[in-house]
C-alpha positions as CSV (number, residue, x, y, z in Angstrom):
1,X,-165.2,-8.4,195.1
2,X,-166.6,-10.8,197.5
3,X,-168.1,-9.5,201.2
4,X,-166.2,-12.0,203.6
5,X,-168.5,-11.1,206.6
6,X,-172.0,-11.6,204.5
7,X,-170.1,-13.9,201.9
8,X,-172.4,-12.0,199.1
9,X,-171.4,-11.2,196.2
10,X,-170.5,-7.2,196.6
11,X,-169.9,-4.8,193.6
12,X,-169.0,-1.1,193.7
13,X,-170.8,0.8,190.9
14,X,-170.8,4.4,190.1
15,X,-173.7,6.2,189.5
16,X,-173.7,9.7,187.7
17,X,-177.6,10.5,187.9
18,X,-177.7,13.4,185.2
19,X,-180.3,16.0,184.4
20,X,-183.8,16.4,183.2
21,X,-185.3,12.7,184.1
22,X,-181.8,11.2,184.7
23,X,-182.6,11.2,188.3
24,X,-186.2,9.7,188.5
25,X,-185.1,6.9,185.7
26,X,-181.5,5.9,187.5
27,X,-183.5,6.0,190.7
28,X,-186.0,3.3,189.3
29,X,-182.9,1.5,187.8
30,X,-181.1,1.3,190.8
31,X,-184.2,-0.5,193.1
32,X,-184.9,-3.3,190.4
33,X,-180.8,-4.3,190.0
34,X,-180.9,-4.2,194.1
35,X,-184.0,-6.5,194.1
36,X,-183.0,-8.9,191.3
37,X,-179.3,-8.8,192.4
38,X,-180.5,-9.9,195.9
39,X,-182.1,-13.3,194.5
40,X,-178.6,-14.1,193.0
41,X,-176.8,-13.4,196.1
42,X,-175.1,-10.1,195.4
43,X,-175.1,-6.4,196.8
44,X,-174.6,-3.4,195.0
45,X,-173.3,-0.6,195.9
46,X,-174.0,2.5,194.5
47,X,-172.0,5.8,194.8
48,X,-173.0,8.9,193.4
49,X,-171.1,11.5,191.5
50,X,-172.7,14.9,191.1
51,X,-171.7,16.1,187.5
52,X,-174.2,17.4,185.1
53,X,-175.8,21.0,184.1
54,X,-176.3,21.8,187.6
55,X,-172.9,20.9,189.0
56,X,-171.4,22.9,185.7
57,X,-173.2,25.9,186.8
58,X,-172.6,26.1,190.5
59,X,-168.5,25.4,190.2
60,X,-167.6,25.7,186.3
61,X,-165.7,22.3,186.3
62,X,-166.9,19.5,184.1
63,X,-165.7,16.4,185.3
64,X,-162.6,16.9,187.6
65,X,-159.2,14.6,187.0
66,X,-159.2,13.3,190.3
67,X,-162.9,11.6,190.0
68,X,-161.8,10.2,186.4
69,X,-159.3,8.3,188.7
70,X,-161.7,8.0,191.7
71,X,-164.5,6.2,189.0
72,X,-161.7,3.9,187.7
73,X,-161.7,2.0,191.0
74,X,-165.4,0.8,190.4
75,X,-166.6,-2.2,188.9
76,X,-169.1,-0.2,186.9
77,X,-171.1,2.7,186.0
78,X,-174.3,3.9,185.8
79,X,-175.3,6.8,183.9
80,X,-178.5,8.8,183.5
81,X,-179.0,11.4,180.4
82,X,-176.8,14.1,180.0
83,X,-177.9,17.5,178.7
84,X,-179.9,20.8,180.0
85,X,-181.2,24.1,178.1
86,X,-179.4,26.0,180.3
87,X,-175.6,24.5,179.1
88,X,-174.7,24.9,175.2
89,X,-175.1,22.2,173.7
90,X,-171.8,19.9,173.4
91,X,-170.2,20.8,176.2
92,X,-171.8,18.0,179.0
93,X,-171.8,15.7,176.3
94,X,-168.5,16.4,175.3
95,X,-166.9,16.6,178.6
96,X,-168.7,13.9,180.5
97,X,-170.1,11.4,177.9
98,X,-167.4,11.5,175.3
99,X,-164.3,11.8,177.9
100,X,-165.3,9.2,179.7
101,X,-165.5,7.2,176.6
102,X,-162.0,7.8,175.2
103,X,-160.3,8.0,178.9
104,X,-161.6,4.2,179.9
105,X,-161.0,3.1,176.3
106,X,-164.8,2.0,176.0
107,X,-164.7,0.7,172.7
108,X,-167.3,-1.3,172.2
109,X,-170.9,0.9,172.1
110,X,-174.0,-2.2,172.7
111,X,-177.0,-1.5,171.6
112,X,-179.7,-4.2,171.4
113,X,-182.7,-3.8,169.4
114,X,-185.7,-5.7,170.7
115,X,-189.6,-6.3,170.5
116,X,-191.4,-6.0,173.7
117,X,-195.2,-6.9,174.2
118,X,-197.5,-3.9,173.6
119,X,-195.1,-1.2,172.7
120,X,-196.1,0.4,169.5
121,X,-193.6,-0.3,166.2
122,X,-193.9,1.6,163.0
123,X,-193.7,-1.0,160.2
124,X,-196.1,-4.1,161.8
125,X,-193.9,-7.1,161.1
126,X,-194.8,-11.0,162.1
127,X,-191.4,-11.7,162.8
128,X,-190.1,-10.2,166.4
129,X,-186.6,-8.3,166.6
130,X,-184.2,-10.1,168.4
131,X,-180.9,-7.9,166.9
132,X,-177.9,-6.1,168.3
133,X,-175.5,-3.2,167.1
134,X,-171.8,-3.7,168.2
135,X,-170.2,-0.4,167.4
136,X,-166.9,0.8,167.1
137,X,-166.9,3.2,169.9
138,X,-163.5,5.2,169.8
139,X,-162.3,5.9,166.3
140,X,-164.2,6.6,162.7
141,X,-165.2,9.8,162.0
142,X,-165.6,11.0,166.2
143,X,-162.1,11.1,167.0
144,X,-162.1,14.7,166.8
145,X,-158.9,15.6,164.5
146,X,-160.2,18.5,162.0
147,X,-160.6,22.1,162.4
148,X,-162.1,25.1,159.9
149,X,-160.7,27.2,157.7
150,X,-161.9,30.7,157.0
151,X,-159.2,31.7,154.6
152,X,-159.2,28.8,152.5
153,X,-155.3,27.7,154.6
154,X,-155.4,25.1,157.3
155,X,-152.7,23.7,159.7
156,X,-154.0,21.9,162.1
157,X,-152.3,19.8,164.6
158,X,-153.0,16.3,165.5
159,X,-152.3,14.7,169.2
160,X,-154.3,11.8,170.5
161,X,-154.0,8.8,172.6
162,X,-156.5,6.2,172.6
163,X,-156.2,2.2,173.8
164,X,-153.5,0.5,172.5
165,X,-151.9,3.8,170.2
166,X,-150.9,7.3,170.5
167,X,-151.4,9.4,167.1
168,X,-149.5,12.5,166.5
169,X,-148.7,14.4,163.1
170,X,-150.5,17.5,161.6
171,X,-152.5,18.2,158.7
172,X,-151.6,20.6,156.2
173,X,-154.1,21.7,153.8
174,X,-154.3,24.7,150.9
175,X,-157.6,25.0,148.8
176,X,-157.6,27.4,145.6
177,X,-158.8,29.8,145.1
178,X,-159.1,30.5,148.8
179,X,-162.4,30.3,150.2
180,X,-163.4,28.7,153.3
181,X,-163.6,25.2,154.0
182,X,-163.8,22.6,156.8
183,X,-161.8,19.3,157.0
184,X,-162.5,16.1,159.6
185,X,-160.2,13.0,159.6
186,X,-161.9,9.8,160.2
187,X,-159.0,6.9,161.3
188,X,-159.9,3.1,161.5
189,X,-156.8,1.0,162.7
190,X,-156.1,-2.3,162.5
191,X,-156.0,-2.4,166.3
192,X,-159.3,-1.1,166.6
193,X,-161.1,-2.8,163.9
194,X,-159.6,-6.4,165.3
195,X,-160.8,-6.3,168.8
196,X,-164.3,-5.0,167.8
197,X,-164.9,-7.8,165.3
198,X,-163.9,-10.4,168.2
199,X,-166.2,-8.8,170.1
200,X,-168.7,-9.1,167.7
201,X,-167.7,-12.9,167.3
202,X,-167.8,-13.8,170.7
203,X,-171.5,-11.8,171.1
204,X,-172.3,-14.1,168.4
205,X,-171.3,-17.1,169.9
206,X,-173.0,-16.0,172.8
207,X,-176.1,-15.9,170.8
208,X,-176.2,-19.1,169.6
209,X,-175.7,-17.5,165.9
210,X,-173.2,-18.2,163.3
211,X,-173.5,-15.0,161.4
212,X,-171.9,-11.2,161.8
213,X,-173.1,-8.7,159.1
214,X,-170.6,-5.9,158.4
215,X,-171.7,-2.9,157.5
216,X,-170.0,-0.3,155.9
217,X,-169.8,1.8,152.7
218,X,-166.5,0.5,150.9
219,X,-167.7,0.9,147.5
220,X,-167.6,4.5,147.8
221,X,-165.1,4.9,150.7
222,X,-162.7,2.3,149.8
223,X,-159.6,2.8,152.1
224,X,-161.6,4.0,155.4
225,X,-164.4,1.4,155.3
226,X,-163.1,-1.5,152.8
227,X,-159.9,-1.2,155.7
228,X,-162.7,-2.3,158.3
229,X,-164.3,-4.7,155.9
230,X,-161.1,-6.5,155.0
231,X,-159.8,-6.6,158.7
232,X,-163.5,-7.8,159.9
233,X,-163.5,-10.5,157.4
234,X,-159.8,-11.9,158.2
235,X,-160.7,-11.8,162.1
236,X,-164.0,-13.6,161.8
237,X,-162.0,-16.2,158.8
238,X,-158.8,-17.0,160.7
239,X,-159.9,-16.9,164.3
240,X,-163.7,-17.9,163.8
241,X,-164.3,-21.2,161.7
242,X,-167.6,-22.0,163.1
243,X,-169.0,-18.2,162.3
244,X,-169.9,-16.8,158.9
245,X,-169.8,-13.4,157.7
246,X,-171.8,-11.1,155.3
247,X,-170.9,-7.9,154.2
248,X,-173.8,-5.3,153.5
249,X,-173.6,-1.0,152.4
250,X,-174.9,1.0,155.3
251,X,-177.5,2.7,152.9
252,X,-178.8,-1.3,151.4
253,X,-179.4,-2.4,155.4
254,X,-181.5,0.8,155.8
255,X,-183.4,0.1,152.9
256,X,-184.1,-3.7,154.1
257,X,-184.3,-2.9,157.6
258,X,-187.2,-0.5,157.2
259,X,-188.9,-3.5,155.0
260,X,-188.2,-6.1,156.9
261,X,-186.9,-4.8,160.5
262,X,-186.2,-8.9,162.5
263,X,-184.1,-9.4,159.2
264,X,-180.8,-9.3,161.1
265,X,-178.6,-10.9,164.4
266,X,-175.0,-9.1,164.8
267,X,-174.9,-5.9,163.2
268,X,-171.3,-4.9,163.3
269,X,-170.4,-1.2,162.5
270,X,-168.0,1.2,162.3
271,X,-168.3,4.2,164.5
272,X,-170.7,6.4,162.2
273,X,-172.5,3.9,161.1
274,X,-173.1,2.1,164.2
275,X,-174.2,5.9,165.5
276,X,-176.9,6.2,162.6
277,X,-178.2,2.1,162.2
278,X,-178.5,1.2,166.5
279,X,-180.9,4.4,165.9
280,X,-183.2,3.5,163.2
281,X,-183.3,0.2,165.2
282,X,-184.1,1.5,168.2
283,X,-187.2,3.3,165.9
284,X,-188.2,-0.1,164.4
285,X,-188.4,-1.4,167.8
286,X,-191.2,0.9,169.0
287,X,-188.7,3.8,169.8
288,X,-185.8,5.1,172.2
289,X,-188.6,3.8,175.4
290,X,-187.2,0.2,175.2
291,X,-183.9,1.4,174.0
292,X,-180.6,0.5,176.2
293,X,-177.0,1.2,175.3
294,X,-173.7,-0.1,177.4
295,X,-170.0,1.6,176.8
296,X,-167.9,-1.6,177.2
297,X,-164.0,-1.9,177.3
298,X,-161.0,-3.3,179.1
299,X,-161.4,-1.0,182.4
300,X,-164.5,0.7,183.8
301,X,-167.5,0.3,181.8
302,X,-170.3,2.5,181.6
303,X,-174.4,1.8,180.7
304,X,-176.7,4.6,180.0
305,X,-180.4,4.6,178.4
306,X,-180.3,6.1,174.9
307,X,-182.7,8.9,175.5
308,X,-181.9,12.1,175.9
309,X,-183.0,14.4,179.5
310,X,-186.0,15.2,178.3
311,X,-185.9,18.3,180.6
312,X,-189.3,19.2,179.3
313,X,-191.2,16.2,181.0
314,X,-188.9,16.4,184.2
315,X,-190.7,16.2,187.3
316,X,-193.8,15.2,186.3
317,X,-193.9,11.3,186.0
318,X,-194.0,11.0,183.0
319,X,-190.8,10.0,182.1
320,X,-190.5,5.8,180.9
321,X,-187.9,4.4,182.9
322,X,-187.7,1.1,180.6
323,X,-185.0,1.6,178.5
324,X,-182.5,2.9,181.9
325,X,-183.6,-0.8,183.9
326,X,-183.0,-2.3,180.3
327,X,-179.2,-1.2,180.9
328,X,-179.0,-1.6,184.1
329,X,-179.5,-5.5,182.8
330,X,-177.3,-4.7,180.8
331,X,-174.6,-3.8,183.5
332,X,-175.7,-6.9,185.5
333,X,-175.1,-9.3,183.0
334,X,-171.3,-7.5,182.4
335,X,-170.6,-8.3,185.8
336,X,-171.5,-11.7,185.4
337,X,-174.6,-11.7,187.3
338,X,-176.6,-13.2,184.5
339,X,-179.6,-14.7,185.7
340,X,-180.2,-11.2,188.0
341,X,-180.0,-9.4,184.2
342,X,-182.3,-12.1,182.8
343,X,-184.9,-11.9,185.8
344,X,-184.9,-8.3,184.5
345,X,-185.4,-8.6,181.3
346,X,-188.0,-11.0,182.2
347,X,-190.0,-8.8,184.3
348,X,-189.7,-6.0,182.1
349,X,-191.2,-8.4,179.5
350,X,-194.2,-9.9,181.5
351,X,-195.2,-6.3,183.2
352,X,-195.7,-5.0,179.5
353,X,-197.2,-8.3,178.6
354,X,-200.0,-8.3,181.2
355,X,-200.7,-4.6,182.4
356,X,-203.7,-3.3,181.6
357,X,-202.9,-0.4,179.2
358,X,-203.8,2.5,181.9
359,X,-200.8,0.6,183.8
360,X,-198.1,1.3,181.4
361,X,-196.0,4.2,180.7
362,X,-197.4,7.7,179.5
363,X,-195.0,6.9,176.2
364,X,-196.7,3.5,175.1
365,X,-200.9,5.0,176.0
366,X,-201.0,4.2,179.6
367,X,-201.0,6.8,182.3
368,X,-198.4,5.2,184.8
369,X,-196.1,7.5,186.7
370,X,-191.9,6.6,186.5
371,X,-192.5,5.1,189.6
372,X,-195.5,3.3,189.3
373,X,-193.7,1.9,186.2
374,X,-190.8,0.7,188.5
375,X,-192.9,-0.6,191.0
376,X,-194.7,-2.9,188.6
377,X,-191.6,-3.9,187.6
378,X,-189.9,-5.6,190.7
379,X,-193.3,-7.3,191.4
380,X,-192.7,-9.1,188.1
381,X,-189.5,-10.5,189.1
């Protein structure tokens, strides 16, 4: 949207803070997109939404319906780390992360892996990662249809709509001799597995590359993964003549990836495996510090660091607010504000590249405070 009286560029973006050192990292976040945005011409504005541990425990509600639609209305959304001690574990994640997820049909999960200056990497390596995960984000083995059996009988029902599809059926299982068992469906659909290989075309494109790698494990798992092999192929053949494709087992590219981690561009993966790879990336790349992740779909769109809360390191400065500024570039660049996302990215790069190692964050040997870290930052753009 466009602010007639100003005649700056104005965008709406929701903000859900989290716990632990959600809070201090969003609030870092949120000064450098102001101060790069500024430079292009564009205001943000942010609007915070309470929901995390603490706003479970004070009302019992999760993530009300009516703010679902409220969130909707926004151009984006921001979100810090989810998780706290005091809440079992699954429920924030599954009633915040993962709804939000499925209800905005986010079904591309971006996650770029990328060397910074003076961040620490396990395997030393001449060559500098420049590489990116595009995961399938709604279907695979998460969609949540399975159940336990303690008798060695299950009948479990099935009833779930996701973008583009509604699924509904049951599944019927007897084991003998009865003992119990557990059962999870994984579904991969043709819908699904097309508009995630475009994506990873087009991301291609983007970066001047010619080449998506597939990963997957059809050898073994021939109709759920040789299904997203076969469909990723024909998409990137028929509607992609300038690309080229290569196929690659999800165990092989761990193997090479650990030898040789700048070895790949476009890493295109089904659900699971884009879970377990963006990962061991963000490891190769000197850890989840630098890592940043976006939820992309059709609707609202939602970009989040990769860490977790850290709840233990909350409130003391020591939390690294890199990896939340990396996707709040992230969410600049989605709204088409690209040279904001690359000014950035660029800061981010020359504050590691020149501060003096007290300077940087308690994380990568330096002894800088969250906001000391931010601070550097928007000097450097």
């Amino acid at each position: 949207m466009t602010d007639i009286k100003s005649d700056r560029k104005k965008f709406s973006i929701a903000v859900i803070q989290g716990d632990g050192i959600g809070p201090e990292v969003i609030g870092e976040t949120r000064a450098i997109a102001d101060a790069a945005a500024s430079k292009e011409g564009a205001l943000l504005e942010w609007v915070d939404y309470p929901f995390g541990a603490s706003y479970y425990l004070r009302t019992g509600d999760i993530l009300p319906e009516s703010a679902i639609r409220e969130m909707g209305k926004h151009d984006a959304m921001l979100l810090g780390a989810i998780g706290d001690p005091s809440v079992k574990p699954g429920i924030l994640e599954q009633g915040i992360l993962l709804k939000l997820r499925f209800v905005f049909d986010q079904y591309v999960n971006l996650r770029p892996a990328v060397s910074f200056p003076n961040v620490p990497v396990p395997v030393p390596s001449p060559e500098k990662m420049d590489s990116v995960v595009i995961r399938e984000n709604t279907e695979d083995i998460y969609m949540g249809l399975g159940d336990i059996s303690t008798d060695g009988t299950l009948d479990s029902s099935m009833d779930i709509d996701r973008g583009g599809y509604s699924l509904r059926g049951s599944l019927n299982l007897t084991i003998t001799p009865g003992m119990g068992f557990a059962a999870q469906v994984a579904l991969n659909t043709r819908h699904g597995v097309e508009r995630i290989a475009r994506y990873a075309c087009d991301t291609a494109r983007r970066r001047g590359e010619d080449l998506v790698t597939i990963v997957t494990k059809s050898n073994a798992v021939p109709a759920l993964y040789g299904f997203f092999e076969d469909t990723a192929k024909r998409i990137i053949e028929s509607e992609y003549p300038d690309l080229k494709w290569s196929a690659v087992n999800v165990d092989a590219l761990c193997y090479h990836l650990v030898r040789r981690p700048a070895a790949y561009g476009v890493l295109l993966c089904p659900n699971l495996f884009g879970d377990i790879v963006s990962d061991l990336q963000a490891g190769l790349a000197g850890g989840l510090g630098t890592a940043a992740g976006g939820n992309i779909g059709d609707g609202l769109s939602m970009f989040e660091p990769v860490h977790g809360s850290a709840p233990d390191i909350a409130g003391t400065g020591r939390a690294n607010p890199i990896a939340a500024v990396l996707s709040g570039a992230l969410l600049l660049r989605h709204l088409g504000l690209d040279g904001a996302a690359i000014g950035v990215e660029g800061a981010v790069r020359r504050y590691l590249e020149t501060a003096p190692e007290r300077a940087r964050p308690f994380e990568f040997g330096g002894s800088a405070s969250c906001g000391q870290v931010g601070e550097a930052i928007i000097k450097n753009i």
